[in-house]
N, CA and C atoms as an extended XYZ file, in Angstrom:
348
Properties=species:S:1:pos:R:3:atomname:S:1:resname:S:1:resid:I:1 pbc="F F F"
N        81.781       14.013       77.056 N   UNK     1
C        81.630       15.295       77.728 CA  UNK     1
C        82.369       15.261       79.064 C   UNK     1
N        82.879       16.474       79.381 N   UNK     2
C        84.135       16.365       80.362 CA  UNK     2
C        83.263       16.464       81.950 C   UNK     2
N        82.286       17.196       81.444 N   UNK     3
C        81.677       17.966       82.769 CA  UNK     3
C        80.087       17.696       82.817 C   UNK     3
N        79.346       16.899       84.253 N   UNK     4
C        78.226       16.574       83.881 CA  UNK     4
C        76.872       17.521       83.422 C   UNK     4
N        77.039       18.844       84.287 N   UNK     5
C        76.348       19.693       82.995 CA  UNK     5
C        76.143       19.803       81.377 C   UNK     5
N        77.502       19.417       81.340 N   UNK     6
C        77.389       19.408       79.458 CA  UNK     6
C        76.272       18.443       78.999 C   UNK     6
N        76.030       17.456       79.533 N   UNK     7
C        74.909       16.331       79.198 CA  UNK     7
C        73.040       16.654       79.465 C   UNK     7
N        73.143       18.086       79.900 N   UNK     8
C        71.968       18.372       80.731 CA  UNK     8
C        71.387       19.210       79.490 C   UNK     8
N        70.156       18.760       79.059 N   UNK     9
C        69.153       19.608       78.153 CA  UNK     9
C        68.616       20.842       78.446 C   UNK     9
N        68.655       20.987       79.761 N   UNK    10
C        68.268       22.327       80.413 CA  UNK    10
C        69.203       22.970       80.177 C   UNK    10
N        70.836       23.044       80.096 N   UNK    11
C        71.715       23.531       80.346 CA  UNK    11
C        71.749       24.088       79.067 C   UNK    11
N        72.024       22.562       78.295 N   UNK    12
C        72.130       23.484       76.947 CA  UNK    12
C        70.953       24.318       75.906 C   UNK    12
N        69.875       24.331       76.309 N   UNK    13
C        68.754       25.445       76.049 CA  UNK    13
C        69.311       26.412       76.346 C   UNK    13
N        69.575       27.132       77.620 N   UNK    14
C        69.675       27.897       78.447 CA  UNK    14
C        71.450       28.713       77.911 C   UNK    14
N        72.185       28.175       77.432 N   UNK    15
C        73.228       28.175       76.424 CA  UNK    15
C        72.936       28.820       75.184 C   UNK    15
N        72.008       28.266       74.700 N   UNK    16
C        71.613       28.394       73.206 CA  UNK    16
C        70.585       29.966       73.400 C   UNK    16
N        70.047       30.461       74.294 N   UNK    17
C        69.362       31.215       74.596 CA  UNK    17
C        70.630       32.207       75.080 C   UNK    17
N        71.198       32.548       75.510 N   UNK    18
C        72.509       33.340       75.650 CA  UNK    18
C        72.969       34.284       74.446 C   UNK    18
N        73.173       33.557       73.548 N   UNK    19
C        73.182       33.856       72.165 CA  UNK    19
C        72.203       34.908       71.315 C   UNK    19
N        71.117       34.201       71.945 N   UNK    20
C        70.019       34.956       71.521 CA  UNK    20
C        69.791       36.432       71.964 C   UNK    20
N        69.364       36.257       73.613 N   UNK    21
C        69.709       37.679       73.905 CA  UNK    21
C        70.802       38.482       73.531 C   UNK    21
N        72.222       37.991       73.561 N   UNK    22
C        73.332       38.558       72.830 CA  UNK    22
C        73.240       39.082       71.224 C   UNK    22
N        72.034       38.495       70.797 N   UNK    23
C        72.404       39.117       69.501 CA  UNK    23
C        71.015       39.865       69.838 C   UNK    23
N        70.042       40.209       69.989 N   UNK    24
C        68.800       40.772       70.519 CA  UNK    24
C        69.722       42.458       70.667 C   UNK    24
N        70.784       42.316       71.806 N   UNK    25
C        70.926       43.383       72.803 CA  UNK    25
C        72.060       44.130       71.577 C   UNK    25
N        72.407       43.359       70.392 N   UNK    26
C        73.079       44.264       69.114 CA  UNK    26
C        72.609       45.574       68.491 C   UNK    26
N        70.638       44.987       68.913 N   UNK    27
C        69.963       46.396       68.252 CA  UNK    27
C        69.598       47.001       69.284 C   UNK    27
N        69.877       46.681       70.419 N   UNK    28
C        69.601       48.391       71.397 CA  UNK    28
C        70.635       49.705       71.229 C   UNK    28
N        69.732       50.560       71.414 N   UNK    29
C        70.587       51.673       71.315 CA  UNK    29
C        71.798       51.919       72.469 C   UNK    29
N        72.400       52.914       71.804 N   UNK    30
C        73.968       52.682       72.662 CA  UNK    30
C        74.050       53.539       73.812 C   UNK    30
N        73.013       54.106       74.451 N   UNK    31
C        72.438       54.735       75.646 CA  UNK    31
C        71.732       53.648       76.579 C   UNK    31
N        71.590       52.418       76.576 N   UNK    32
C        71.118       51.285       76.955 CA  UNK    32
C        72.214       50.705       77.302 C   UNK    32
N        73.556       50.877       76.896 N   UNK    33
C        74.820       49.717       77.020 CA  UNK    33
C        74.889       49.281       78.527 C   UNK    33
N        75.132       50.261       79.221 N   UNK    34
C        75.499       49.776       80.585 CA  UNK    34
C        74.249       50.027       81.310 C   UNK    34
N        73.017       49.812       80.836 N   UNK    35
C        71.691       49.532       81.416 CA  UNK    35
C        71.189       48.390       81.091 C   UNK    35
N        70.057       48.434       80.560 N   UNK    36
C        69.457       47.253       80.145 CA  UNK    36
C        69.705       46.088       79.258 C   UNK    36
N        71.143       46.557       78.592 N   UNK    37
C        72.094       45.480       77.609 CA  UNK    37
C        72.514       44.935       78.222 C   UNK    37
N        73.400       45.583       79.811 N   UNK    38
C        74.081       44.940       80.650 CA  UNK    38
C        73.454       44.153       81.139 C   UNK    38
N        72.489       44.591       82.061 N   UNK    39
C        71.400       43.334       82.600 CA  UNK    39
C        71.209       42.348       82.047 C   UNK    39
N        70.302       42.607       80.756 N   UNK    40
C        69.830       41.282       80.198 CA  UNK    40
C        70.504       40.169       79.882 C   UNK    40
N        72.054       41.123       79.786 N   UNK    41
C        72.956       39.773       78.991 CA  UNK    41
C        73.571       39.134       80.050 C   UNK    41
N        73.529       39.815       81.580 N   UNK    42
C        74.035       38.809       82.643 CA  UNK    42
C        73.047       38.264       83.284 C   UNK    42
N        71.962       38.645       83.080 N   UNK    43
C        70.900       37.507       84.100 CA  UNK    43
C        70.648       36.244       83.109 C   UNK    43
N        70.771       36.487       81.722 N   UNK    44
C        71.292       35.268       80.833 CA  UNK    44
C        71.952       34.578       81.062 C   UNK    44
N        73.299       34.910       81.328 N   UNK    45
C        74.405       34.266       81.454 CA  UNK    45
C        74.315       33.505       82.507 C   UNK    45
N        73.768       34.332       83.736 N   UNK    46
C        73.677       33.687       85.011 CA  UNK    46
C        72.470       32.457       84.988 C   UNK    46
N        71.547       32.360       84.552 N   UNK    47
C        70.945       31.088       84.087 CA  UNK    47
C        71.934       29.778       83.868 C   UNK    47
N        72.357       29.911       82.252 N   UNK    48
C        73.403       28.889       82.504 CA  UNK    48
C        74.810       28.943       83.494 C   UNK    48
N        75.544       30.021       83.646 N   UNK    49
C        76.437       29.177       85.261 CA  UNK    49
C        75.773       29.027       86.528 C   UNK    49
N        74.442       29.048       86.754 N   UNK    50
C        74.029       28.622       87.677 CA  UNK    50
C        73.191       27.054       87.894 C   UNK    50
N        72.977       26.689       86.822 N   UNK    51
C        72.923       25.269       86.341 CA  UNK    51
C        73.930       24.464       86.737 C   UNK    51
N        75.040       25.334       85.780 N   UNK    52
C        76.386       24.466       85.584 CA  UNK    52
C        77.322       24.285       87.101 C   UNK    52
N        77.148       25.458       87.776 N   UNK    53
C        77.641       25.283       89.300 CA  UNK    53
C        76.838       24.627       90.192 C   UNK    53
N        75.464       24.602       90.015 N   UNK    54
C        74.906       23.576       91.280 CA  UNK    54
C        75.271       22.718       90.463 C   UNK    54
N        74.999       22.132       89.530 N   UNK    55
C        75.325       20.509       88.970 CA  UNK    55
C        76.522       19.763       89.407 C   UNK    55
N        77.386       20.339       89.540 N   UNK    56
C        78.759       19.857       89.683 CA  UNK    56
C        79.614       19.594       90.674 C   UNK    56
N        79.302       18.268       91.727 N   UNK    57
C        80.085       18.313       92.588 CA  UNK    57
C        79.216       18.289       93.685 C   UNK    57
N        77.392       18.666       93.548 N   UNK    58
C        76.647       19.006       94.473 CA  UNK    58
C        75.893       17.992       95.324 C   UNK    58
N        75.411       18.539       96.342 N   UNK    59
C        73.851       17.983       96.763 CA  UNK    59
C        73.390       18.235       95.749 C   UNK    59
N        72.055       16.876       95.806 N   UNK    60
C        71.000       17.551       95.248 CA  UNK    60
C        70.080       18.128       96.327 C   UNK    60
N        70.353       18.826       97.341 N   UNK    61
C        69.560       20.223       97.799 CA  UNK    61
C        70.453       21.421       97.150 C   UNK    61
N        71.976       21.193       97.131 N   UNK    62
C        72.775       22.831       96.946 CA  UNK    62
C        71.934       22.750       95.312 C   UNK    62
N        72.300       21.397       94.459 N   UNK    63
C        71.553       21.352       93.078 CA  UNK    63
C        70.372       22.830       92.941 C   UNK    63
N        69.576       21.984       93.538 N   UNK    64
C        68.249       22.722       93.752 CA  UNK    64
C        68.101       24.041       93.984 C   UNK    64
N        68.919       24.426       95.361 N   UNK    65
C        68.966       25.998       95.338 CA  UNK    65
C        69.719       26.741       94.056 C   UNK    65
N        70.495       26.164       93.396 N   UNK    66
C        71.164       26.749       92.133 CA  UNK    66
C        70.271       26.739       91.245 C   UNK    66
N        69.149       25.511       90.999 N   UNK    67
C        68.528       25.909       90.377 CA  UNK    67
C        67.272       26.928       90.311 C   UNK    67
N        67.360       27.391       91.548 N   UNK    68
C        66.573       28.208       91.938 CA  UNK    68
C        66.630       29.537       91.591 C   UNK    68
N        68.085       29.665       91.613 N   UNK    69
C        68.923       31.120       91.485 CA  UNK    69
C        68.900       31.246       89.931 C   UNK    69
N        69.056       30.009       88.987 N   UNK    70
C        68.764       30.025       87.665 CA  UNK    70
C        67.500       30.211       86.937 C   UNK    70
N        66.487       29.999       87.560 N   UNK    71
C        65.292       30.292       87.868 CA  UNK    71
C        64.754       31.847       87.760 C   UNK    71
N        65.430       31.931       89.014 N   UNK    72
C        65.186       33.421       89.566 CA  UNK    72
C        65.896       34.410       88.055 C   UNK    72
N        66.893       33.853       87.834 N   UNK    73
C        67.582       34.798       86.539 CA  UNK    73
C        67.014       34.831       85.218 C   UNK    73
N        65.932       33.749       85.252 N   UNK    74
C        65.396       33.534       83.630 CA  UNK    74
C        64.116       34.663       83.836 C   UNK    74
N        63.774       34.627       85.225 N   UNK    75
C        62.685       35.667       85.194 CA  UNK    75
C        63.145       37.094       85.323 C   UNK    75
N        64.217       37.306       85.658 N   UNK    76
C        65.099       38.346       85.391 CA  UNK    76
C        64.871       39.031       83.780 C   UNK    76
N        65.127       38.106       82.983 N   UNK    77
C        65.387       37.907       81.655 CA  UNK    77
C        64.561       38.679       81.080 C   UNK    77
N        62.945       38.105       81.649 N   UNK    78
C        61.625       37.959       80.870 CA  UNK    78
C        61.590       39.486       81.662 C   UNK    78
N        61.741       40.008       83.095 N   UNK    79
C        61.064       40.897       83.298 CA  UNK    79
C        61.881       42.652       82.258 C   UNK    79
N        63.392       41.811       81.854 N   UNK    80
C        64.272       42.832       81.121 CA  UNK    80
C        63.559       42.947       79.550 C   UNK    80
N        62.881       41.668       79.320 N   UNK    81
C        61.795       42.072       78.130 CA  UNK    81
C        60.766       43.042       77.792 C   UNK    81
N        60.449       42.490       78.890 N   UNK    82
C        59.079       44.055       78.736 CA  UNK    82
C        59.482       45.437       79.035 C   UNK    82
N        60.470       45.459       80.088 N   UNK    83
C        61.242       46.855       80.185 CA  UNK    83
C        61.746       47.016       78.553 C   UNK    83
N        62.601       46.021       77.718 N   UNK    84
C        62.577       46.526       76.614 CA  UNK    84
C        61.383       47.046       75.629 C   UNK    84
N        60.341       45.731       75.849 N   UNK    85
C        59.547       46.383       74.488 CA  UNK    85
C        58.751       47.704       75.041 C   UNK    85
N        58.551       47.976       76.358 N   UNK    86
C        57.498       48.986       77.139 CA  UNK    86
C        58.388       50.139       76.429 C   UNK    86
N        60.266       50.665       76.713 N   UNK    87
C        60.862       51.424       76.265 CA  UNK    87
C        60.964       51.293       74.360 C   UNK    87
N        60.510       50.510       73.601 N   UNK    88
C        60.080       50.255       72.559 CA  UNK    88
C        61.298       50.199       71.539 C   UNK    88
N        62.390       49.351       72.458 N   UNK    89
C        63.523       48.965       72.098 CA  UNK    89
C        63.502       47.578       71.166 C   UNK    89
N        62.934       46.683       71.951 N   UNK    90
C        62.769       45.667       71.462 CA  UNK    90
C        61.047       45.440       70.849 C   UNK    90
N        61.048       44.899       69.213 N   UNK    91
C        59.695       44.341       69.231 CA  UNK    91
C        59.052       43.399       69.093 C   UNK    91
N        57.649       43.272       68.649 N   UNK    92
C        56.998       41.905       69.092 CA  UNK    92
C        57.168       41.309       69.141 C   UNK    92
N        58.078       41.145       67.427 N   UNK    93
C        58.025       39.402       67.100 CA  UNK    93
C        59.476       39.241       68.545 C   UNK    93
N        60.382       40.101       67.974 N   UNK    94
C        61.715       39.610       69.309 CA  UNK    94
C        61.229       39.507       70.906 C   UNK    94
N        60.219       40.076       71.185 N   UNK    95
C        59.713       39.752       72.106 CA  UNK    95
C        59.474       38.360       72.141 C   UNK    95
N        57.948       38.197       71.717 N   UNK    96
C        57.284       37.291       71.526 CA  UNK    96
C        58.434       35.675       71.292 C   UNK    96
N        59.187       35.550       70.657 N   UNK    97
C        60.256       34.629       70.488 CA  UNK    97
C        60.769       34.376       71.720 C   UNK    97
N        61.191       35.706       72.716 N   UNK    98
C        62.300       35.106       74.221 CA  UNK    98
C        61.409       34.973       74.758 C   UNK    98
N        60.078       35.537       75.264 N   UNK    99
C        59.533       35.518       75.897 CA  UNK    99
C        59.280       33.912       76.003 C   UNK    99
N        58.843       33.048       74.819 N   UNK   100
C        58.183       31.391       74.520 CA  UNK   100
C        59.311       31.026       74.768 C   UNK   100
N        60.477       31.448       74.860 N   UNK   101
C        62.015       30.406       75.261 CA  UNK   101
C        61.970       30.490       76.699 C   UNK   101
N        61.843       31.387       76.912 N   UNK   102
C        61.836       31.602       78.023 CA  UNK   102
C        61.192       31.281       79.352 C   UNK   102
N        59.952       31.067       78.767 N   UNK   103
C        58.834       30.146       79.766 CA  UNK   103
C        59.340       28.833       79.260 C   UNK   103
N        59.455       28.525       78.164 N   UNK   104
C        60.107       26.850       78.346 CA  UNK   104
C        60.786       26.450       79.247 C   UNK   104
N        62.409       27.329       78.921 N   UNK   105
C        63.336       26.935       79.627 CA  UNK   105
C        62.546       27.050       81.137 C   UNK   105
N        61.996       28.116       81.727 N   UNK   106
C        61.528       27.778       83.340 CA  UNK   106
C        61.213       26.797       83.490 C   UNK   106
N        59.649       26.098       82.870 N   UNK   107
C        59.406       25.192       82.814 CA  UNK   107
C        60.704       23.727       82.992 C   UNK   107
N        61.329       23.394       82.340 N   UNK   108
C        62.533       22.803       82.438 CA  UNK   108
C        62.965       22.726       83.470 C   UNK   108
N        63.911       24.142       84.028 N   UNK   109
C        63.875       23.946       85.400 CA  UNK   109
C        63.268       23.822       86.352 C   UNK   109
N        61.873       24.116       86.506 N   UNK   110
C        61.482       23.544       87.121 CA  UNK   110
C        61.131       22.047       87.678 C   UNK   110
N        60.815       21.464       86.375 N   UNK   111
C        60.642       20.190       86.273 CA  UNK   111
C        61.977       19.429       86.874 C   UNK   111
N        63.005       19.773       86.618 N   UNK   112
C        64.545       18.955       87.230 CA  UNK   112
C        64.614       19.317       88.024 C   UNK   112
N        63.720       20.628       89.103 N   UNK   113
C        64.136       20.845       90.225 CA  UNK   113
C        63.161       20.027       91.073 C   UNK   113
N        62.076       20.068       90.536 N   UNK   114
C        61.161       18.937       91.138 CA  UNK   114
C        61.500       17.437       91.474 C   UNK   114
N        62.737       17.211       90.122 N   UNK   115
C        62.933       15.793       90.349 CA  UNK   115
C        64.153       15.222       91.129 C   UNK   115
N        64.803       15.977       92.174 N   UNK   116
C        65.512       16.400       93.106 CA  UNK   116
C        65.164       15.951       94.718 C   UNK   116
């Protein structure tokens, strides 16, 4: 692996979860595109490059605040969930699925930010 993020389990959850919302935000309606599709799929995104940019090159304090900001974006994520299922875009079970990835992955980061 070229880059030490690539080796990071948090990272690549948080990767693999990208995907997910990306295919999630296929069945919103097309009055949502540059609302809540947009959002969800960049506070995603921003999870993993915010991993991948504190990791690389950092303190582990800058580490930490990145992971903070990655943090901050996964709850982004979760709070773009319930705005979906409340607007009754998204349902349970797709809920229920990001939502449990989603507290993982925090969990995760948290834990590596702890160990910092």
């Amino acid at each position: 692996m070229a880059f030490k993020f690539e080796s990071l389990q948090v990272w690549q959850r948080a990767l693999d979860l990208t995907v997910d919302v990306n295919l999630l935000t296929k069945k919103f309606p097309k009055d949502e595109l540059y609302v809540l599709t947009s959002q969800i799929k960049r506070a995603a995104d921003s999870v993993v490059l915010n991993i991948a940019e504190g990791c690389t090159g950092q303190t582990n304090p800058v580490f930490k605040t990145f992971l903070g900001y990655s943090l901050r974006s996964a709850i982004e994520v979760v709070s773009c969930l319930f705005i979906g299922k409340k607007r009754a875009i998204i349902d349970n079970v797709d809920f229920q699925k990001l939502y449990d990835e989603y507290q993982a992955l925090t969990k995760m980061i948290t834990a590596l930010r702890n160990t910092l």
